[in-house]
C-alpha positions in Angstrom: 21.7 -7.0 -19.2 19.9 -3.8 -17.6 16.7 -5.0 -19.9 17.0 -8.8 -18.2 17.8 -7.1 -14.7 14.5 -4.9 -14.3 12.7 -7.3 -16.3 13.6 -9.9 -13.3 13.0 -7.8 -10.5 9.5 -6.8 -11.8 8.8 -10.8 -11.5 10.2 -11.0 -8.1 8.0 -8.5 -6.5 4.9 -9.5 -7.9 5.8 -13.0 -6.8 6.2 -11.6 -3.2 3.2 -9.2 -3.5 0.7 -12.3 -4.3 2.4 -14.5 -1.4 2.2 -12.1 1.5 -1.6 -11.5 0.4 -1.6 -15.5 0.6 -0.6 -15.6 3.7 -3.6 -12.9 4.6 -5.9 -15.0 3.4 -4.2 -18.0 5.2 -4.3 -16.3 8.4 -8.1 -14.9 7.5 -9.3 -18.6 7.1 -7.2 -19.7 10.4 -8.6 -16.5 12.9 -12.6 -17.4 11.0 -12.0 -21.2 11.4 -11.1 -21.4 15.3 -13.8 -18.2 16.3 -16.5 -19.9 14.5 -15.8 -23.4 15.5 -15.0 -22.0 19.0 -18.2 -20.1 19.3 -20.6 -22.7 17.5 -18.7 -26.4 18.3 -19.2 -26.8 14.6 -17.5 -26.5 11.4 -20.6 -24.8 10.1 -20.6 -22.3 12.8 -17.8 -21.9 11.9 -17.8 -20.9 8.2 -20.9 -19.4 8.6 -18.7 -16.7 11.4 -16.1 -16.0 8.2 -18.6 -15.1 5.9 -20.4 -12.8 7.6 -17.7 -11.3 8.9 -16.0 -11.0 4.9 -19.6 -9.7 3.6 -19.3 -7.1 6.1 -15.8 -6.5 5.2 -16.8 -6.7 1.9 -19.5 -4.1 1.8 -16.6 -1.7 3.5 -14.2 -2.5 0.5 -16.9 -1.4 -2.2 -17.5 1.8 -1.0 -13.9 2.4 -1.0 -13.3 0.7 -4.5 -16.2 3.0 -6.4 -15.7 6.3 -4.1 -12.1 6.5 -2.6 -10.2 7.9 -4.9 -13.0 11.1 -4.7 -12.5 10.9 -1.1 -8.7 10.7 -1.3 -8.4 13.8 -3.9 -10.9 16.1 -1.9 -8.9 15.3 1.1 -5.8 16.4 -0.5 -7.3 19.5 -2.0 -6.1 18.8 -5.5 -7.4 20.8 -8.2 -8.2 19.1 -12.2 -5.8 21.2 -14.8 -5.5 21.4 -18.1 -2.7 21.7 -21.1 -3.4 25.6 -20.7 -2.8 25.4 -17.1 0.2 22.6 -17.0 1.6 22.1 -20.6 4.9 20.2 -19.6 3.5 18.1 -16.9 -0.1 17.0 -19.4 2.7 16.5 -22.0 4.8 14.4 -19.7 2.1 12.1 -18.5 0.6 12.0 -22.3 3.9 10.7 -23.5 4.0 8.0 -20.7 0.5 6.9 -21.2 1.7 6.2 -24.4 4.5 4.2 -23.5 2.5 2.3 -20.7 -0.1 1.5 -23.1 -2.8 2.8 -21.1 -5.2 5.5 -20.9 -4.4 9.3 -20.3 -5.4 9.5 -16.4 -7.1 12.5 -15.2 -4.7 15.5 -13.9 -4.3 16.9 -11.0 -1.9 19.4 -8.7 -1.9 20.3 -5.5 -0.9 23.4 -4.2 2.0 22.7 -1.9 5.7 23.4 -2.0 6.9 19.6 -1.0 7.7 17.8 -3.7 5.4 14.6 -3.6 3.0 12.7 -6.1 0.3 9.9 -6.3 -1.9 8.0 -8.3 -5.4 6.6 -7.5 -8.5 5.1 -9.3 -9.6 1.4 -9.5 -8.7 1.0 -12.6 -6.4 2.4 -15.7 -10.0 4.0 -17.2 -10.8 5.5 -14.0 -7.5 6.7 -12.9 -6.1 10.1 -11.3 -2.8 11.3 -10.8 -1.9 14.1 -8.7 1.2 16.4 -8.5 2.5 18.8 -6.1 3.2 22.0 -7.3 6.8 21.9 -5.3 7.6 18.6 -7.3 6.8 20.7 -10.5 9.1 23.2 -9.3 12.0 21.3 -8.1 12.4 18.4 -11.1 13.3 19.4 -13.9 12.1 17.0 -17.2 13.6 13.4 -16.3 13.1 13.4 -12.9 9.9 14.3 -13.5 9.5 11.4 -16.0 10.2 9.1 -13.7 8.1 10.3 -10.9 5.1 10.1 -13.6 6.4 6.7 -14.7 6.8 5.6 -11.3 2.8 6.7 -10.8 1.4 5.0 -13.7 3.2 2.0 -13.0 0.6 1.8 -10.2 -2.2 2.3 -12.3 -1.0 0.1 -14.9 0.1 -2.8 -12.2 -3.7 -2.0 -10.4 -1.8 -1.6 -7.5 -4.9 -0.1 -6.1 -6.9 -2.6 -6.7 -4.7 -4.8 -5.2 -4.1 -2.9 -1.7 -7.2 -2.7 -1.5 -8.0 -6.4 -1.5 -5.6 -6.6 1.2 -6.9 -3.7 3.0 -10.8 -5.9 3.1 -8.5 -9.0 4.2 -6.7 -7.4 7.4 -10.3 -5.6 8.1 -12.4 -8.6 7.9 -9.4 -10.4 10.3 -9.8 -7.1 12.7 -13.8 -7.4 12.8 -13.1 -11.4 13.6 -10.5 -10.9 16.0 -12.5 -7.5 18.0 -16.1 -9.5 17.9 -14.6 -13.0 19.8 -12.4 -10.7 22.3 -15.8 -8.9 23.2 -17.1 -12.1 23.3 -15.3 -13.8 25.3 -15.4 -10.7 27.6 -19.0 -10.7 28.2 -19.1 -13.9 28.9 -19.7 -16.5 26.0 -16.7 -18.9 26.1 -17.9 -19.9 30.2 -21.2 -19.9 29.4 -20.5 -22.4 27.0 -18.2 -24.8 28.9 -20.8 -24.9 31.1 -22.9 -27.1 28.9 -20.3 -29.7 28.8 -20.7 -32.2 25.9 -18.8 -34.8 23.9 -16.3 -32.0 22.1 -15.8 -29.9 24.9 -12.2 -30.8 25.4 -11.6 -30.1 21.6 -13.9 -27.2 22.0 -11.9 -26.0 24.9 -8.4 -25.8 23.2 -9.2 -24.4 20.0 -11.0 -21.7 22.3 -7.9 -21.1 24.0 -6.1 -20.8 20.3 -9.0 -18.6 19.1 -8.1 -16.0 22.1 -4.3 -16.0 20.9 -4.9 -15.9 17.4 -7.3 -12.9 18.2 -4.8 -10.9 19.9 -2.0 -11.2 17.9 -3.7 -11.7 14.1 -5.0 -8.1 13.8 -1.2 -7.1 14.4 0.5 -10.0 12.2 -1.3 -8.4 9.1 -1.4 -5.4 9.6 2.4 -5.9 9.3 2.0 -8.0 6.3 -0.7 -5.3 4.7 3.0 -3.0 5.3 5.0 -5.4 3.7 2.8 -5.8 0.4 2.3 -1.8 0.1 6.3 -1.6 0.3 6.5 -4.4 -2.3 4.3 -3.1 -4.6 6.8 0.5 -4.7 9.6 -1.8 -5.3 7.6 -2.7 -8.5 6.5 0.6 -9.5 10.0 1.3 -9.5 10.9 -1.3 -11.6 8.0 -1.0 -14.2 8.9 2.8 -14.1 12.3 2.3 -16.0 10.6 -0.2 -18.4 8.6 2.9 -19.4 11.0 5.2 -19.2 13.8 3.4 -20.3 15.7 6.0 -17.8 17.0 4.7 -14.4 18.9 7.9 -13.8 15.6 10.1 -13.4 14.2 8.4 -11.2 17.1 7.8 -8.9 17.4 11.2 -8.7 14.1 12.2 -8.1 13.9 9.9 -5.0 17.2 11.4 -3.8 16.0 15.0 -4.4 12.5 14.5 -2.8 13.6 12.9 0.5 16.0 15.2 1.5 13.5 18.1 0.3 12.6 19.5 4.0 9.5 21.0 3.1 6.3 18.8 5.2 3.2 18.3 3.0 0.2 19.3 5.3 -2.3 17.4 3.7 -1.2 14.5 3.8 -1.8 12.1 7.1 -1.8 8.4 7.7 -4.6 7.4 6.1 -3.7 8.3 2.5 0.5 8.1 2.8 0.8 5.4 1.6 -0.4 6.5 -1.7 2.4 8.9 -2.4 5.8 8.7 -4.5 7.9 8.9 -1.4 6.5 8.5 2.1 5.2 12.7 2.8 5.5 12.5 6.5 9.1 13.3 7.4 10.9 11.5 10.3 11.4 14.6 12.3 7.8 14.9 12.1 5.6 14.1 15.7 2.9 12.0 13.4 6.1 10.2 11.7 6.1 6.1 12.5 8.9 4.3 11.4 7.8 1.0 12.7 4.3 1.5 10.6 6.3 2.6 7.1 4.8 2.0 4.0 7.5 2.8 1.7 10.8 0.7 1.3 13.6 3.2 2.7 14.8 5.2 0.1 18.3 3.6 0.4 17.1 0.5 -0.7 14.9 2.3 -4.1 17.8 4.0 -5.2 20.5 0.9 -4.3 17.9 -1.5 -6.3 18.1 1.0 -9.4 21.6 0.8 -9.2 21.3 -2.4 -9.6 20.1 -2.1 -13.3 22.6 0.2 -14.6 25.7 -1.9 -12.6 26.8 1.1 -10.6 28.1 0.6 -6.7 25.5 1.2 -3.9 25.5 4.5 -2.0 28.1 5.6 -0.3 28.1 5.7 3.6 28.0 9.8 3.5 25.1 9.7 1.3 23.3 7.6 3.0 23.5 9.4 5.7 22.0 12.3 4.3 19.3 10.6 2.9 18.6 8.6 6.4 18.0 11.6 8.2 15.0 12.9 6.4 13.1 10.2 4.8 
């Protein structure tokens, strides 16, 4: 039953990862369609708008893809180790690499007492994972194991890949939506009902849509770019305790490591959304509930409970763990 239970909920949040970035790329064609036909008064314009704007989008996105994780581990000043210098955490991720069925990821730790963790790379052959020194500290060996688990599940799913496809998608629709707004300021859209012509009514409406769908289409998926990266812990979550056959772990590593107090200074907003549990704390001024990219932990450790049949958390405990997270 708890095989057929994670089994089901790894289906169900891969089906609602792929249709919220649907509905990026719905909205992407929508925003590209009515700039470029409202810009041009053609449906070539209008295509020909899109794909510039995706090439540029594009050329962003491959930087990121071949470099980022670099970028990301420099940021985060985490240092390569070695089974001389980490024996029970090389062993740990060895053993899961194993049981993920993919290859041993480079190792790293950073040197700060809040227990956090994250994976990057583009692929499973060019993967990272790096660990806190505090998480080393405070797990023992199965909360451990399903932190690790939790992190190759990532690498495994290509959740990186994946966010960052998104990440292009809700660019491209920024660069769209910011070019026609500075357009339209300077000038172009009465310039252009000036000329008059045949479409201009047509024109003139889908002009006034553009606007609309410029204002508020930057902000629609950059919720939906949220929604995926929370969607895709849900799933690492679940694809953790098929490696680790070991709910329990993991439940309590989430519980332990968001009501750890300790605030991990190197993190910041541009690379939290990478980590196990969301580092920035909400007692924190840089802290953004509204912008969160991890599920509350309430709802991680209520949808593992789910797999072994025990009741949700109690109103005390979530309590606790509300405060913090």
């Amino acid at each position: 039953m708890a095989g057929s239970s994670f089994y089901e909920q790894i289906s169900a949040n891969r089906r609602n990862s792929f249709f919220m970035a649907a509905l990026v790329v719905a909205l992407l064609a929508l925003l590209g369609f009515t700039i470029g036909y409202a810009v041009s008064g053609s449906i070539e314009g209008a295509i020909a708008v899109t794909l510039l704007a995706t090439l540029l989008g594009g050329a962003s996105g491959a930087f990121t893809y071949f470099a980022g994780d670099s970028l990301v581990l420099a940021v985060s000043q985490a240092r390569e180790v070695d089974e001389t210098q980490a024996p029970k955490l090389m062993n740990v991720v060895r053993e899961l690499s194993i049981a993920a069925n993919i290859p041993m990821p480079k190792v790293y730790v950073i040197d700060d007492s809040a227990p956090n963790a994250f994976a990057t790379g583009r692929d499973p052959r060019h993967a990272s994972v790096a660990i806190t020194s505090g998480l080393l500290e405070k797990l023992d060996r199965e909360e451990l194991q399903g932190v690790i688990g939790h992190e190759l599940s990532h690498v495994r799913n290509l959740d990186i890949r994946f966010s960052l496809i998104v990440a292009v998608m809700v660019g491209v629709i920024a660069i769209l939506a910011d070019f026609f707004l500075r357009f339209t300021f300077w000038g172009g859209g009465r310039s252009r009902d000036r000329d008059g012509g045949g479409g201009g009514g047509a024109q003139a409406i889908i002009f006034v849509v553009a606007i609309v769908l410029a204002i508020l289409a930057p902000l629609i998926s950059r919720f939906i770019q949220l929604a995926v990266s929370r969607q895709r812990e849900y799933l690492a979550d679940a694809s953790a305790v098929e490696i680790t056959r070991n709910p329990y772990g993991l439940e309590r590593a989430l519980a332990k490591i968001s009501a750890d107090k300790e605030v991990l200074e190197v993190a910041n907003r541009g690379t939290q959304h990478l980590y196990f549990t969301n580092p920035i704390k909400k007692f924190e001024e840089r802290s953004s509930n509204l912008m969160s990219t991890h599920p509350a932990i309430i709802d991680r450790i209520n949808r593992l409970r789910q797999l072994t049949g025990e009741q949700p958390l109690g109103a005390a405990d979530e309590a606790q763990l509300a405060g913090l997270e």
